[in-house]
C-alpha positions, 0 to 999 in steps of 0.5 A: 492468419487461420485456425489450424490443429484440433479445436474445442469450444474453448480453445483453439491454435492460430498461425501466422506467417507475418510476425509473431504473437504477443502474449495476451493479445486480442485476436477476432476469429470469423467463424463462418457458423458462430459470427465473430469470436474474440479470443486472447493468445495465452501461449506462443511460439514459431516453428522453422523447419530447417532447424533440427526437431523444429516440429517437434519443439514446441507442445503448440505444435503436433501431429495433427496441427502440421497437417493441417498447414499443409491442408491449407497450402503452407509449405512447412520446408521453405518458411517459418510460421508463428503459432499461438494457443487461444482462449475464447473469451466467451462460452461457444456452443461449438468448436472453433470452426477450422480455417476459419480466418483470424484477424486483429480487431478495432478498438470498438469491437473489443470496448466492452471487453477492455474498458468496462463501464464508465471510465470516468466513474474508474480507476486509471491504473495503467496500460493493458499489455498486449494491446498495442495494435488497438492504438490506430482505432483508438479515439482521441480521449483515450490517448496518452492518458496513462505515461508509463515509467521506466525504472531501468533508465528513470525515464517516463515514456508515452503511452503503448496501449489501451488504458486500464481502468478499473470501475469503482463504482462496481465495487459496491457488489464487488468489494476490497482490493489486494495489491500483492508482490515482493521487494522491488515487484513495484507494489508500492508504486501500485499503491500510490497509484491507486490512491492517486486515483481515488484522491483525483475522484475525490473520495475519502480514504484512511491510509495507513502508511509504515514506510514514511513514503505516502506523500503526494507533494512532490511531482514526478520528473517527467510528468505535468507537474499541474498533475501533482498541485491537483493533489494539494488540499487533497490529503493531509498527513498525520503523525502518530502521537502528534497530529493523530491519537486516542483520546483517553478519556473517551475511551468505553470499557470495551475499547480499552480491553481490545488496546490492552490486548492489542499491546502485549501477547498472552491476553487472560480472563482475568485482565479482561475482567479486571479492566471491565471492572476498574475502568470508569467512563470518563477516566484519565491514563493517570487516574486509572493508572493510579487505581490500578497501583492502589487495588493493588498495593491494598491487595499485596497488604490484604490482612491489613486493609481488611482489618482497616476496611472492616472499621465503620468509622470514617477516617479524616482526611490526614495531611501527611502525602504517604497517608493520603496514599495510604487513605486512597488505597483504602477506599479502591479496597473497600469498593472492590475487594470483592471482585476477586482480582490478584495483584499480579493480573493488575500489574500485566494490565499496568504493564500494558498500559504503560506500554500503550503510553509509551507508543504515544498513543494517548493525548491526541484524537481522531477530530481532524482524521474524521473531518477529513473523512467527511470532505472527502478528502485522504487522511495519511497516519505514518508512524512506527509498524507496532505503534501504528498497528495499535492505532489502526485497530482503534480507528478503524474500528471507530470509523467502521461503527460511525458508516455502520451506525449511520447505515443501519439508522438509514435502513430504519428511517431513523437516520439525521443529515448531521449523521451522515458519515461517508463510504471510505476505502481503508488502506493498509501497507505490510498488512499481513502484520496486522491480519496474519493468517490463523494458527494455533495460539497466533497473537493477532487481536485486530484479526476479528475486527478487520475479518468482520469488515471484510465480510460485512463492510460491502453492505455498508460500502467500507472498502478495503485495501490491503497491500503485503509482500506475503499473501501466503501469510495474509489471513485466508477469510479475509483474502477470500474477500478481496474481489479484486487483487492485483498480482505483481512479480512474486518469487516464493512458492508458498505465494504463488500457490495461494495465487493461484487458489485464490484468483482465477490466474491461470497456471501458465500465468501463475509461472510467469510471476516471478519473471515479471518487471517490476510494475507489470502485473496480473489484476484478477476481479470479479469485477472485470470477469477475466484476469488483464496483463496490465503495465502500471502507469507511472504516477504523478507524484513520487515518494519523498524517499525515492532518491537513491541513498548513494545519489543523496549521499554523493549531493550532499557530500558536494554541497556540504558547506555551501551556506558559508560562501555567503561569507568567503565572497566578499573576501578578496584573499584568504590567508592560512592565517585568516582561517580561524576568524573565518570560522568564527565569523562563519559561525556568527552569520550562520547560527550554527557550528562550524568546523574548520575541516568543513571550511578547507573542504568547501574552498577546496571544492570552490577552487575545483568550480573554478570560483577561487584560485589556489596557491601553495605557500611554503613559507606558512605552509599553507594555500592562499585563496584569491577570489576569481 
């Protein structure tokens, strides 16, 4: 392989007559005036001559580039040649040398560029593409560490090259990650890889999960199944408005006003001073509620209760229930009538809350999630898109001032061990819902709070994880923090052309996204300084929704009624006639409604398997089933 064509400092072409270039492959060249300079092949191509306009075909190939394989003897009229453009992979002081020699590297010689730092203090994400030829230099504890997973055929496969990994520990100074494609790009599979990983390195986490998918109890075929068990007492799964949930009463004014306005659009001044009035610490959704209805009630009646209120006398305790309604709502009057509050900006926020209530939020409380958090451990909520949203607003925002509160105690030595709560990662699925992007009148409360995470959450090692289909619709502030983003197959062009703004993917790059396989992907960090092809491994566990809908209607059509076989075996024949007391004697052992469809169904199938046999009988018009 040599140097060939016009160079510059960064870039160069190579040709090779023995097989052609991948994309993304490492390549040494032996510059006899630079030493050794490492670059990666970023287009490819071949030429044959005997082929009409061949030398003309590609743009790797030009004028200048021909004469030069002839300089250097190659006869372009009896072979075919293969040529690549190369980009230096570190800044030259001079043009790449050419003819200088061009060969394929050692593992080692390419370690800093592929694995840097301690791959036990990373993330194994999955394979570098274009790495193949590395395999036979490299060591031993790197080897099939990283199985890959082939949709197509639902197969697991070994490793094909260099594993990636990527250095958490660097995402103190680098922080938030991205994983971006559309439908079926592999985006979800990325995610639960990645939380994989930090389950496996044991740090806390705060996932959020829409899609009712991110369980890690269920091995993937064709991995070690020790992989998934390691997992157990790893992470918990909460349901929101059972396992999970906001405790009213603890709730401070400010908390309250960002629920309310999280609940319903068209948030006003005036709702905010009307919770920021009427709340109390320590209150119940009924006992706010109720002041609520009963300002008001007062204030729809203001005439009256003013006349009542201006009356120094103090009026008993009736016994009859609507005057004792009545008396209440005297009293909220008389402690804010002046507060100048209308009726119709009470009944929105009622509205609000009633809307909040209604989503379950309230009853339960963040105990168990924080306990999580504080072992380490990750910590799932699954519950409806809308609903969780609300939650997510809530709890993060909690969590972030229990870091943060312990952070800024530290820095002024004011900080107690029974204080300490630890970094933890924030993990978000469709989460342009939650942060969309900034136009007029967008409804989008979470907004500032997830914009101040973004920004401020490095120094105290808050990180995020944001996964969306739609990066385009993804807040800009927010995006512009993630430093790393991991860029899988995305077809719309408003996409791609935020990719290409917001991550050093080069054009080229940014034109083959939307052919990518599901699971291959860009990851474009800071962190790593340069953008990695990267194929996803396959991860340990699988989703519990990951069978196919068809393949699980096709089971369950055959196994239908299968639990009455405990019944039919231990009957030697079974007449039409003996059918109905068959059903009610099903019924009887089973403890559940049995139809005698079902019934005829499940013996003509076990006649199918071979465990009954059949016989038509024209005097009763029926079948007699005799046990095999």
């Amino acid at each position: 392989m040599r140097v060939v064509g016009t160079t510059t400092h960064h870039e160069a072409k190579v040709v090779a007559e023995a097989r052609p270039f991948k994309i993304n492959e490492l390549l040494i060249v032996d510059d006899p005036h630079q030493g050794p300079v490492r670059v990666e092949v970023v287009e490819t191509g071949s030429i044959n001559p005997h082929l009409p306009e061949a030398e003309r075909g590609l743009g790797l190939v030009d004028d200048r580039t021909l004469s030069t394989l002839r300089a250097l003897g190659y006869d372009l009229q009896k072979e075919t040649y293969h040529v690549a453009r190369v980009r230096a992979l570190s800044e030259l002081a001079l043009p790449v040398a050419v003819g200088a020699v061009v060969r394929r590297p050692a593992f080692d010689e390419v370690q800093d560029l592929l694995m840097p730092g301690d791959p036990d203090r990373g993330f194994l994400l999955g394979v570098i593409r274009g790495t193949e030829d590395l395999l036979a230099t490299l060591p031993e504890r790197f080897r099939n560490v990283a199985l890959l997973f082939d949709p197509g055929e639902d197969v697991v496969r070994l490793q094909s090259g260099v594993p990636f990994y990527l250095p958490y520990e660097r995402m103190v100074d680098y922080p938030h990650i991205g994983i971006f494609g559309g439908s079926g790009s592999g985006k979800s599979f990325a995610l639960r890889v990645l939380l994989e990983e930090v389950m496996a390195q044991g740090l806390p986490a705060l996932v959020f999960d829409p899609h009712y998918e991110l369980d890690f109890s269920q091995p993937l075929p064709g991995t070690e199944p020790a992989r998934c068990t390691a997992f157990q007492g790893r992470f918990k799964v909460f349901e929101l408005g059972r396992d999970a949930g906001i405790r009213f009463e603890s709730l401070s004014t400010g908390e309250l006003v960002m629920l309310l306005q999280a609940a319903m659009r068209e948030w006003s001044d005036n709702m905010r001073h009307a919770v920021e009035t009427l709340h109390l610490p320590g209150d119940s959704v009924t006992s706010f509620r109720e002041r609520l209805h009963d300002l008001s009630a007062a204030l729809a009646n203001e005439r009256e209760f003013k006349n009542l209120a201006s009356a120094e006398k103090e009026v008993a305790l009736p016994s009859d229930a609507a005057e004792r309604v009545r008396l209440r709502q005297l009293t909220v009057y008389r402690q804010y009538a002046g507060a100048n509050l209308l009726p119709s900006t009470l009944a929105a926020v009622v509205r609000r809350l009633d809307v909040l209530d209604r989503m379950g939020l309230f009853g339960s409380n963040l105990e168990q999630i924080e306990r999580r958090l504080a072992e380490g451990q990750t910590a799932v909520v699954r519950g409806p898109l809308r609903p969780l949203n609300v939650f997510a607003t809530y709890a993060v925002r909690y969590f972030y001032r229990l870091r943060r509160g312990y952070c800024e105690a530290k820095a002024g030595s004011r900080a107690r061990t029974d204080d300490y709560f630890p970094p933890f990662f924030i993990v978000i699925d469709e989460a342009h819902n939650l942060m969309p992007k900034a136009v007029e009148n967008e409804y989008a409360p979470a907004r500032s709070l997830f914009r101040e995470v973004a920004t401020e959450g490095r120094k105290f090692c808050v990180q995020l994880v944001l996964a969306s289909q739609r990066v385009a619709l993804l807040d800009e502030t927010i995006t512009a923090q993630l430093n790393t983003k991991i860029i899988l197959r995305t077809i719309r062009a408003q996409d791609l052309d935020t990719i290409e703004r917001e991550t050093d993917i080069t054009r080229a790059e940014v034109a083959r996204l939307p052919y990518l396989a599901s699971g291959n992907a860009f990851v474009s960090s800071a962190i790593l300084g340069r953008t990695i092809p990267v194929r996803i491994r396959a991860a340990w566990t699988r989703s519990p929704l990951a069978e196919s809908p068809f393949a699980e209607w096709r089971r369950v059509r055959a196994t239908a009624g299968e639990d009455l076989w405990e019944v039919i075996k231990d009957m030697d024949t079974i007449r039409p006639g003996d059918l109905l007391a068959l059903v009610n004697a099903c019924q009887a052992r089973l403890g559940r409604p049995v139809r005698r469809e079902e019934l005829e169904r499940a013996l003509a199938r076990w006649t199918q398997e071979g465990r009954l046999k059949a016989k038509p009988l024209k005097s009763l018009a029926g079948t007699l089933y005799t046990r095999v």
